[in-house]
Rosetta silent file (secondary structure, phi, psi, omega in degrees, C-alpha in Angstrom):
SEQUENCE: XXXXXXXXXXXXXXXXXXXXXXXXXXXXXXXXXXXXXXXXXXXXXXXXXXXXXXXXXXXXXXXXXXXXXXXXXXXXXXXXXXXXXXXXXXXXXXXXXXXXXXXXXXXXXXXXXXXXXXXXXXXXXXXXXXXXXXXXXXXXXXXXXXXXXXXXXXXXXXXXXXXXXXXXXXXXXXXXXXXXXXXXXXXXXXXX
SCORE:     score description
SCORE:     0.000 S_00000001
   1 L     0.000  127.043  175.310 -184.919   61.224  -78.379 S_00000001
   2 L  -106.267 -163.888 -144.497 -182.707   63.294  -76.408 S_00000001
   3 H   -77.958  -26.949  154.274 -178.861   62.699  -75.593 S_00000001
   4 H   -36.819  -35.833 -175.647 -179.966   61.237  -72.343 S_00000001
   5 H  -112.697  -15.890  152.504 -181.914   58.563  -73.658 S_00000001
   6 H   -90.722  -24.759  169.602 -179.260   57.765  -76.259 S_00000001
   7 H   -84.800    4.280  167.455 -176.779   57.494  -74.131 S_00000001
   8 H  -110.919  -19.513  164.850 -178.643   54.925  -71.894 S_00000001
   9 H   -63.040  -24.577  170.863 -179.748   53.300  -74.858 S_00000001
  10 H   -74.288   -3.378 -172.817 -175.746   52.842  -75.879 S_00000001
  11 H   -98.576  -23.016 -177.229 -175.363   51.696  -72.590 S_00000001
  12 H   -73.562  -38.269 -168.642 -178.264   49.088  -72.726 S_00000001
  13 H   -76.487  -50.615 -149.408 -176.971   47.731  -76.148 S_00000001
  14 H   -85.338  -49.265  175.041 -173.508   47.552  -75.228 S_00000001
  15 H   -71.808  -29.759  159.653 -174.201   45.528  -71.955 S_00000001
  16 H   -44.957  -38.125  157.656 -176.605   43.428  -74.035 S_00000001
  17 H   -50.001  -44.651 -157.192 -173.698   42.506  -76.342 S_00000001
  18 H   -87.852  -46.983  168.894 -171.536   41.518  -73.932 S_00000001
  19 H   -39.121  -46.590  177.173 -173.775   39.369  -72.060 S_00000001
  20 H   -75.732 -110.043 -149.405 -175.223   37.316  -75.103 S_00000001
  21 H   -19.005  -27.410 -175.138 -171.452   37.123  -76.651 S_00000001
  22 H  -139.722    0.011 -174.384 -169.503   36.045  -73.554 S_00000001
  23 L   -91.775  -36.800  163.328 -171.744   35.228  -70.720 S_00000001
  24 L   -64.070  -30.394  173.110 -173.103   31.936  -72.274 S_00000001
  25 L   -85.252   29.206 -169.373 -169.832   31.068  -73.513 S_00000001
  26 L   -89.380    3.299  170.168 -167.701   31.853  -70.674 S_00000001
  27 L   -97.542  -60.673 -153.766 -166.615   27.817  -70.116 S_00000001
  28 H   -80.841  -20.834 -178.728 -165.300   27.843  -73.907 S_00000001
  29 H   -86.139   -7.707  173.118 -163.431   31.540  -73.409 S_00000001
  30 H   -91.382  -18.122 -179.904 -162.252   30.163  -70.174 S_00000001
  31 H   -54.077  -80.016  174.180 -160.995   26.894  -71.980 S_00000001
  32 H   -47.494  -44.670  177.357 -158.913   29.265  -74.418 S_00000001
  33 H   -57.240  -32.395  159.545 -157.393   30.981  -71.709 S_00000001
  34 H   -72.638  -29.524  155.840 -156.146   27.918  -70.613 S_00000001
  35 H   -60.369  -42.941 -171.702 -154.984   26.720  -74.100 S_00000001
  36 H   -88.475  -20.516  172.075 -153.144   29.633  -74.195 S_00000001
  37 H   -72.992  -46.234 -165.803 -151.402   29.502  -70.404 S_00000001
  38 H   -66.171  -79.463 -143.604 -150.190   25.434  -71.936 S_00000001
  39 H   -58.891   -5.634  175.993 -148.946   26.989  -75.014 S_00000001
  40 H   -88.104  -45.685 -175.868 -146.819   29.691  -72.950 S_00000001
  41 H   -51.921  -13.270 -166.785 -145.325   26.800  -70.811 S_00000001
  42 L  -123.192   22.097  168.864 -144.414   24.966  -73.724 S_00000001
  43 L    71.006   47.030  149.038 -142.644   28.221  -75.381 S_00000001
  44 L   -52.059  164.617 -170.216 -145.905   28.885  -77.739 S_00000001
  45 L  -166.040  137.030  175.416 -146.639   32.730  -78.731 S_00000001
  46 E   -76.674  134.531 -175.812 -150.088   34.320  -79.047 S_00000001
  47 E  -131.554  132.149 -168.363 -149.931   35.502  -83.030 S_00000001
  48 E  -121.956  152.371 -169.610 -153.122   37.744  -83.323 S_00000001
  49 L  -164.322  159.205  178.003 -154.585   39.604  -86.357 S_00000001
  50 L   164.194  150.987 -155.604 -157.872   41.149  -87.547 S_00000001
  51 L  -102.821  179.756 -179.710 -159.415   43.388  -90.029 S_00000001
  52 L    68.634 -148.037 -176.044 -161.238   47.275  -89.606 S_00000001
  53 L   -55.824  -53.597  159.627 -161.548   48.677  -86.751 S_00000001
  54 H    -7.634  -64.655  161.222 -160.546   45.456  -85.704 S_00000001
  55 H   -20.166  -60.680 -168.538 -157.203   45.285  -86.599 S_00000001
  56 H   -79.628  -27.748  165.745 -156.181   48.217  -83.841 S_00000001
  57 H   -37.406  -65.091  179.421 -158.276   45.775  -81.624 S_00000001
  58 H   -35.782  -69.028  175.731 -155.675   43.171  -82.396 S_00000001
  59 H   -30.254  -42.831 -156.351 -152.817   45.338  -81.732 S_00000001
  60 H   -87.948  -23.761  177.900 -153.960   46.425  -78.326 S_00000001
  61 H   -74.779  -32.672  165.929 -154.856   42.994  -77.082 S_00000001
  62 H   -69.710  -38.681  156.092 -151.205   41.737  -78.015 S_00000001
  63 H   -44.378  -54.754  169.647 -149.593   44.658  -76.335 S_00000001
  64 H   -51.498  -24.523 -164.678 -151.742   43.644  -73.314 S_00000001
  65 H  -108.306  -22.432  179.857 -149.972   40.369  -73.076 S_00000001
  66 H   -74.719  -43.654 -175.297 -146.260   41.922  -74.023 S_00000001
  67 L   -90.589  -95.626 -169.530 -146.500   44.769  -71.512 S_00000001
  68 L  -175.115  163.810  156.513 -149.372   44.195  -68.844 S_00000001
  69 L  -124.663  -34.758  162.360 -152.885   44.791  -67.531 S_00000001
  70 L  -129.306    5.792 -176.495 -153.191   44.734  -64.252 S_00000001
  71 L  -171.374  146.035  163.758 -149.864   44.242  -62.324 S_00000001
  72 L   -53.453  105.946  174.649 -146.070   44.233  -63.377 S_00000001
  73 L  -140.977  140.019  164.158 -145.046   41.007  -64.746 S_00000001
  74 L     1.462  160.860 -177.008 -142.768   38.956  -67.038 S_00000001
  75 L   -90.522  159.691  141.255 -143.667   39.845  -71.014 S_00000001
  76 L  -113.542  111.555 -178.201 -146.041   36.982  -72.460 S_00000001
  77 L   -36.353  101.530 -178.275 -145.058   36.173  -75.710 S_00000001
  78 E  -152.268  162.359 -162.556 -147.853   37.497  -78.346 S_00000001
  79 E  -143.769   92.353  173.476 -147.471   39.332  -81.522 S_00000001
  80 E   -77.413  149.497 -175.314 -150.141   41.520  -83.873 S_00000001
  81 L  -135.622   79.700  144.294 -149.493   41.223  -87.412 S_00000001
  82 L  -158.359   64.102 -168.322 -151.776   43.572  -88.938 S_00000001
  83 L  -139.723   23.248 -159.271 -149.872   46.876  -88.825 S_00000001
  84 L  -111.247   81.901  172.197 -147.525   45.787  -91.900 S_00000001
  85 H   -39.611  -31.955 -152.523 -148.639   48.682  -94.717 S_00000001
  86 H   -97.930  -47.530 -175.239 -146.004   47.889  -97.114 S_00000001
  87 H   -61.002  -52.288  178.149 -146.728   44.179  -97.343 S_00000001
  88 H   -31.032  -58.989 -167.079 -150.653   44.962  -97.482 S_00000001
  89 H  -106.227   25.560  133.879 -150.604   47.695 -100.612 S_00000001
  90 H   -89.029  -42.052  177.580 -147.780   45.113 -102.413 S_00000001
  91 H   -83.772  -35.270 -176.265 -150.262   42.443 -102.471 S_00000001
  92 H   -51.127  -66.503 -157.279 -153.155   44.593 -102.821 S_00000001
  93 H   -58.255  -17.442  156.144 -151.567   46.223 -106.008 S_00000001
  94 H   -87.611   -2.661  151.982 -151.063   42.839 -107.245 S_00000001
  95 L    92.543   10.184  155.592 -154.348   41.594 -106.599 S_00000001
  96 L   -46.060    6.969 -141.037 -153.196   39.380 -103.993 S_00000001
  97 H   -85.081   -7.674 -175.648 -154.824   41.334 -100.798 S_00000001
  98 H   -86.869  -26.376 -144.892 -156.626   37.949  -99.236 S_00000001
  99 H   -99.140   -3.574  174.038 -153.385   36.886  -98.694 S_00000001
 100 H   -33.297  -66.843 -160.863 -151.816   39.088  -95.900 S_00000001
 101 H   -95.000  -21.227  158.534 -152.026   37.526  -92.954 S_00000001
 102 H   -65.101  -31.750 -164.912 -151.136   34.037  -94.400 S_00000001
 103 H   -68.787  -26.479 -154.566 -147.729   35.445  -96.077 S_00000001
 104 H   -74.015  -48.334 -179.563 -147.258   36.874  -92.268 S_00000001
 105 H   -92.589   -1.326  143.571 -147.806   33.834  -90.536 S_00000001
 106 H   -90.902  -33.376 -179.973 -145.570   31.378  -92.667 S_00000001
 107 L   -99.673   35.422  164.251 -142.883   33.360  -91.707 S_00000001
 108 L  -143.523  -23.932  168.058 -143.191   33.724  -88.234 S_00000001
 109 L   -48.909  157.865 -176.035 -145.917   30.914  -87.090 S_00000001
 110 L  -158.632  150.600  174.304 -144.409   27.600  -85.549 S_00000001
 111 L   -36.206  142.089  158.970 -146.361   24.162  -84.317 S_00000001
 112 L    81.227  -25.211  158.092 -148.110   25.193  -80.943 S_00000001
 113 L   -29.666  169.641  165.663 -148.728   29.375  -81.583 S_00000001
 114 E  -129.254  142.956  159.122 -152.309   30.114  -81.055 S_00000001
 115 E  -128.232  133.777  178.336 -153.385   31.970  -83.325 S_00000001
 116 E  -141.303  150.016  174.233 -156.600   34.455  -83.362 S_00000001
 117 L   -93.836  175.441 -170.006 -158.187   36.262  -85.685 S_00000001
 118 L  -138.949  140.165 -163.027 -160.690   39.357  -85.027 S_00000001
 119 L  -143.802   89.002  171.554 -162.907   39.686  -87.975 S_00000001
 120 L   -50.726  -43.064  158.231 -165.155   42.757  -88.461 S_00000001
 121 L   -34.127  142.895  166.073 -166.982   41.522  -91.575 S_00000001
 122 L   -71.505  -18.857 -163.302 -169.662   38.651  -92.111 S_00000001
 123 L  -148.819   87.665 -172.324 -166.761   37.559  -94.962 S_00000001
 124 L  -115.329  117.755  169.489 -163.015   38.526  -94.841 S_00000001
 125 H   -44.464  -51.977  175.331 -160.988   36.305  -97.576 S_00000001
 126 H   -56.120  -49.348 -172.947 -157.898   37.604  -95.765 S_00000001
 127 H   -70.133  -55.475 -169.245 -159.143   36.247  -92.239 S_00000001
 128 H   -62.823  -40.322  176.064 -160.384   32.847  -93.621 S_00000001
 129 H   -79.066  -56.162  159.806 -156.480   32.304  -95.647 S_00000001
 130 H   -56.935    1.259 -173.550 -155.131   33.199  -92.341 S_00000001
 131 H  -109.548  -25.336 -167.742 -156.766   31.158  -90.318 S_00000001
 132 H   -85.411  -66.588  166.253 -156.268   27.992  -92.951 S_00000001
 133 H   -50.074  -13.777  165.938 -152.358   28.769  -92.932 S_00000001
 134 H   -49.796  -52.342 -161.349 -152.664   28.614  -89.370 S_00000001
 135 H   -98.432   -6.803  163.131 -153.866   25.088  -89.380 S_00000001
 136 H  -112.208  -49.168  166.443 -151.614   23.904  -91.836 S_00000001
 137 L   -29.474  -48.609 -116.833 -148.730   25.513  -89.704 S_00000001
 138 L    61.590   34.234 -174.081 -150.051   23.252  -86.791 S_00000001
 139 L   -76.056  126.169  143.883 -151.542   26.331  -85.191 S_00000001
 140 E   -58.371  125.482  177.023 -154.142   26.191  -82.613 S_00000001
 141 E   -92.817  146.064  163.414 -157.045   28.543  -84.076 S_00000001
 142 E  -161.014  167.423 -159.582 -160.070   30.635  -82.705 S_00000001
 143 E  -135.698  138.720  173.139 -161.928   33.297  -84.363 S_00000001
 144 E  -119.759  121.856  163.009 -163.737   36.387  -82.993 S_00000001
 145 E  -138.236 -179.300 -175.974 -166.804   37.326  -85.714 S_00000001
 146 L   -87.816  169.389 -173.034 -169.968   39.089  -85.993 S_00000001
 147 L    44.720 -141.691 -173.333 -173.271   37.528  -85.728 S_00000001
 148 L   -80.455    8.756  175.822 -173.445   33.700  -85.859 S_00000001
 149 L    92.806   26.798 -162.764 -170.108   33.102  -87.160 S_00000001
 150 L   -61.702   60.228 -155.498 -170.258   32.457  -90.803 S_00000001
 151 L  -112.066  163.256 -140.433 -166.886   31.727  -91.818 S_00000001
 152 L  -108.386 -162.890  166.404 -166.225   29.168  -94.819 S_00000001
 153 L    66.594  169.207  174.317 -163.522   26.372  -94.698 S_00000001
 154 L   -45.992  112.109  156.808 -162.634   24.449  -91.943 S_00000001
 155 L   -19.761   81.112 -173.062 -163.857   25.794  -88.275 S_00000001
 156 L   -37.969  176.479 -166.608 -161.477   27.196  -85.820 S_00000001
 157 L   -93.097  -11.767  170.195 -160.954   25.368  -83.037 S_00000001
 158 L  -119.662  105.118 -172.536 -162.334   28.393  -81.013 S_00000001
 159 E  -129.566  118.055 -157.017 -164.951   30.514  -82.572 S_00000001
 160 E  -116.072  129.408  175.457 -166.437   33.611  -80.220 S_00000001
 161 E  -107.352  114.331  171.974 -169.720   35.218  -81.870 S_00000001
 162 L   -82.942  152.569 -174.666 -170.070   38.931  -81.267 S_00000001
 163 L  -117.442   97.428  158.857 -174.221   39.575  -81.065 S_00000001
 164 L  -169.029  178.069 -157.375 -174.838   42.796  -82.031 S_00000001
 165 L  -115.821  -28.283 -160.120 -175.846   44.533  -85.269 S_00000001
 166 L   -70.229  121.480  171.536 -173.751   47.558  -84.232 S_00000001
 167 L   -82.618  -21.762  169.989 -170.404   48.020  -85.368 S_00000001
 168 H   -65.904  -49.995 -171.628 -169.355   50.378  -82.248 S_00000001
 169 H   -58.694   -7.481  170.231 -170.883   47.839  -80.046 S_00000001
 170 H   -80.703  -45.710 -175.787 -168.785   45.082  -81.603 S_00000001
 171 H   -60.596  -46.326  178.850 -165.490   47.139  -81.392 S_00000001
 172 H   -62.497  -45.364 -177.848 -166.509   47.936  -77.735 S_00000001
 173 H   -72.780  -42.756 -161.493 -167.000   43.756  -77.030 S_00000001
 174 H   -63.794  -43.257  160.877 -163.983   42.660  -79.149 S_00000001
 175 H   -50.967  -94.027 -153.772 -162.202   45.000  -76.798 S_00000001
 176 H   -48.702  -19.222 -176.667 -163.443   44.184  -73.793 S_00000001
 177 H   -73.112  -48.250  177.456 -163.096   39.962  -75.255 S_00000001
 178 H   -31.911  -47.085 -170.041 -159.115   41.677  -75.296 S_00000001
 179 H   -93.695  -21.595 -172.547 -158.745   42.601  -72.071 S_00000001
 180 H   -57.788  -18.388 -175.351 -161.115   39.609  -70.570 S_00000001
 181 H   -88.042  -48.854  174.703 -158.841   37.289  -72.335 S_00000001
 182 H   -85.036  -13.772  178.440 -155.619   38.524  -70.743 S_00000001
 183 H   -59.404  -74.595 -158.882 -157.212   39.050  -67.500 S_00000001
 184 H   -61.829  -39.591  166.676 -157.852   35.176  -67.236 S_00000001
 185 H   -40.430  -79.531 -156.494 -154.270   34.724  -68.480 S_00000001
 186 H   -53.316  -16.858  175.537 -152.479   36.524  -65.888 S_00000001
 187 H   -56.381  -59.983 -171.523 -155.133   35.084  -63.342 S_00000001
 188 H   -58.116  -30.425 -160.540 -154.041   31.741  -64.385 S_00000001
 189 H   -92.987  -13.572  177.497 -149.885   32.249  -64.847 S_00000001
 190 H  -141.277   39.344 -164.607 -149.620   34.797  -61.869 S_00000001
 191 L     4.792   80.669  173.955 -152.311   34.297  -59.516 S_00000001
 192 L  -129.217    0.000    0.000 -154.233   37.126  -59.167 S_00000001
């Protein structure tokens, strides 16, 4: 195969992702963007997390809503919590390590956050106890995962299926879910 023909096959995959992952579902990802425009009006905070490659996913889509994406505006409250090393390799060494992102979000979740996870994994322990302290918080929940979306426990209240087998092509949708997701914000809170 030469680099020609791999590089239209990454381009073939990668628009293939994004279509099955967000093109059928684009009424329930437009829903959450509107759960999340109520929950800013009603002083609510995006609290976002997620594991891998993920994680840095996380980061950049909360950043998107603190700073901006397309045009100078007010901050919108949102927050990644999965950049905290010290807490991470204290629980790890204690064999605690599923437990990250719950310890994070009792002490900074409140009734009405949204909270979403980003999940690289068919099975993250960590992602699944975070998503259940969410929802005991009074959190609104949604989930981004691979494939069909196996995750155990109670359902989020949003749950976005990446389709691909590929882990670049997931990091490449999970972005692109990142920016599509603040995009629809700022459509809705500052009409563009």
């Amino acid at each position: 195969m030469t680099k020609h023909e791999k590089v239209s096959r990454a381009i073939q995959a990668h628009t293939a992702a994004l279509e099955k992952s967000f093109l059928e579902p684009a009424g329930q990802l437009a829903g959450y963007a509107e759960k999340l425009v109520g929950a800013f009006h009603q002083g609510g905070r995006l609290l976002v997390f997620g594991n891998g490659p993920l994680g840095a996913v996380a980061e950049l889509t909360a950043n998107l809503f603190v700073h901006r994406l397309w045009l100078d505006r007010p901050l919108l409250p949102a927050l990644a919590l999965c950049s905290n090393l010290t807490l991470a390799s204290a629980l790890a060494r204690d064999g605690q390590q599923s437990e990250v992102f719950a310890r994070m979000l009792k002490a900074v979740a409140a009734p009405g956050d949204l909270v979403l996870a980003m999940c690289d994994a068919r099975r993250d322990e960590a992602i699944e106890e975070g998503l259940s302290a969410a929802r005991q918080i009074g959190c609104s929940t949604a989930a981004l995962v691979p494939g069909p979306g196996e995750l155990t426990g109670d359902p989020p209240d949003f749950l976005f299926s990446l389709h691909t087998d590929s882990p670049a092509r997931a990091t490449e949708a999970a972005l692109f879910f990142g920016h599509l997701l603040c995009e629809l914000v700022e459509g809705e809170l500052f009409g563009i």
